[in-house]
C-alpha positions as CSV (number, residue, x, y, z in Angstrom):
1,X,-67.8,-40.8,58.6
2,X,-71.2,-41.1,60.0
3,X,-72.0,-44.4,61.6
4,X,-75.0,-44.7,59.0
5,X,-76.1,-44.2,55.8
6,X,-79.0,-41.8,54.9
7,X,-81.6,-45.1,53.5
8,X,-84.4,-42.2,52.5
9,X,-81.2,-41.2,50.0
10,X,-81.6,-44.3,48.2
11,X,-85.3,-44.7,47.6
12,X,-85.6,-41.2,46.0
13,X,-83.1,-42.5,43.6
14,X,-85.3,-45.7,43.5
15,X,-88.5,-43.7,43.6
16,X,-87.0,-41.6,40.7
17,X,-89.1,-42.5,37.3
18,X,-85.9,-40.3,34.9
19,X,-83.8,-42.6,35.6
20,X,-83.2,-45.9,34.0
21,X,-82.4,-48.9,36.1
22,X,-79.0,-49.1,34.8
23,X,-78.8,-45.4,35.9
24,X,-80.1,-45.6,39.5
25,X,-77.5,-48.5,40.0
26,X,-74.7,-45.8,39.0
27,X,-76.3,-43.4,41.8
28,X,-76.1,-46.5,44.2
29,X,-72.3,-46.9,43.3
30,X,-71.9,-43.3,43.8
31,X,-73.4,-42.9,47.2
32,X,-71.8,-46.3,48.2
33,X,-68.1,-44.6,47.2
34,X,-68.9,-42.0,49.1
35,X,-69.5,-43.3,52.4
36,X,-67.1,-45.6,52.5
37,X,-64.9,-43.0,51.1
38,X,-63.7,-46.0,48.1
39,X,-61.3,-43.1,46.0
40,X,-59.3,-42.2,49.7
41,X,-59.1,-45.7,50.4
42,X,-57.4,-46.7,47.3
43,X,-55.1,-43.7,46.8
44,X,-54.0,-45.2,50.7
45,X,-53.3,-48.6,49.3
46,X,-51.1,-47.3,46.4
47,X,-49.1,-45.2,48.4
48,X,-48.8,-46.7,52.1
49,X,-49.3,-50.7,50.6
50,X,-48.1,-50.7,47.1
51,X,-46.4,-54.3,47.9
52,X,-49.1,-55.8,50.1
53,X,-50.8,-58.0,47.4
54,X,-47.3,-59.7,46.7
55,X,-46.3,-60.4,50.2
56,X,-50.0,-61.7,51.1
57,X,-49.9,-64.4,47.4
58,X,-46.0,-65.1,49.3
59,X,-47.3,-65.7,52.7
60,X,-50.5,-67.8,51.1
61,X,-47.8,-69.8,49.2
62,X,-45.2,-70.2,52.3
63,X,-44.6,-73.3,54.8
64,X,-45.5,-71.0,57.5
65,X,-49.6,-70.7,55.9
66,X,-49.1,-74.3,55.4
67,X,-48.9,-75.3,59.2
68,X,-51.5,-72.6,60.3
69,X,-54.0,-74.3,57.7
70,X,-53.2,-77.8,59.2
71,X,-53.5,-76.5,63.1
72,X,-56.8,-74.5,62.2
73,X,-58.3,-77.4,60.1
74,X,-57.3,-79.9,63.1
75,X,-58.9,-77.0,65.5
76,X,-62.3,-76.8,63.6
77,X,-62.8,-80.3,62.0
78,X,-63.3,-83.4,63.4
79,X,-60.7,-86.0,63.0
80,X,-62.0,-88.3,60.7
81,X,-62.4,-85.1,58.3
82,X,-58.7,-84.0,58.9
83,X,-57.4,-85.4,56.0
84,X,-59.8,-84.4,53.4
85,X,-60.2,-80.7,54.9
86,X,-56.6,-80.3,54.8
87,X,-56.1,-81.2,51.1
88,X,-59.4,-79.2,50.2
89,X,-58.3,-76.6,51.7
90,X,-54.5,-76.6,50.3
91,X,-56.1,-76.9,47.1
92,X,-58.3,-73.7,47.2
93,X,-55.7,-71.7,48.8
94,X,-53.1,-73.2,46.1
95,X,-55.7,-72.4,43.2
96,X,-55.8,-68.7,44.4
97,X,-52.3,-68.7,44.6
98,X,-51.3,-70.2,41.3
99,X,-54.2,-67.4,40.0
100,X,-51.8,-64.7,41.2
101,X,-49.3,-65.2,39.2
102,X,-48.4,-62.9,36.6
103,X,-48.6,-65.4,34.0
104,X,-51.9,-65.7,34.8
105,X,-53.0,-62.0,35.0
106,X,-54.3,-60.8,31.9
């Protein structure tokens, strides 16, 4: 993969008067999937991680998160703001959780 994109690419699409916008934002996508190679990189995560969204939602959900989200909100935050950090946070980690679930999926 080269370390950076060809920008001259992307303003002759831009520059490009055949196109309609909604058509120059398709070449975008197109060159963007390219380079960062997006139809490899999910065929990997189908194959080689099949179960890795599950385990993450179960380790999000799991006492062991729970006491790494108190130590790194006691780490970043000052004290007084402990307490309302901790159930902010537990909240918007416990949203995304409950979000996973497959009840929820549609």
């Amino acid at each position: 993969m080269p370390i950076d994109q060809d920008q001259r690419v992307y303003f002759e699409i831009g520059d490009r008067e055949d196109l309609t916008y909604e058509d120059k934002l398709r070449e975008y996508r197109r060159l963007v999937d390219e380079y960062f190679q997006v139809a490899e990189y999910e065929e990997f995560c189908a194959t080689s991680l099949p179960a890795a969204h599950e385990l993450v939602v179960e380790y999000f959900a799991s006492p062991e998160f729970d006491t790494l989200l108190v130590e790194e909100v006691r780490r970043v935050f000052p004290a007084h703001e402990h307490e309302e950090m901790v159930a902010r946070h537990r909240g918007l980690v416990g949203a995304w959780v409950a979000d996973q679930s497959p009840s929820t999926k549609k």
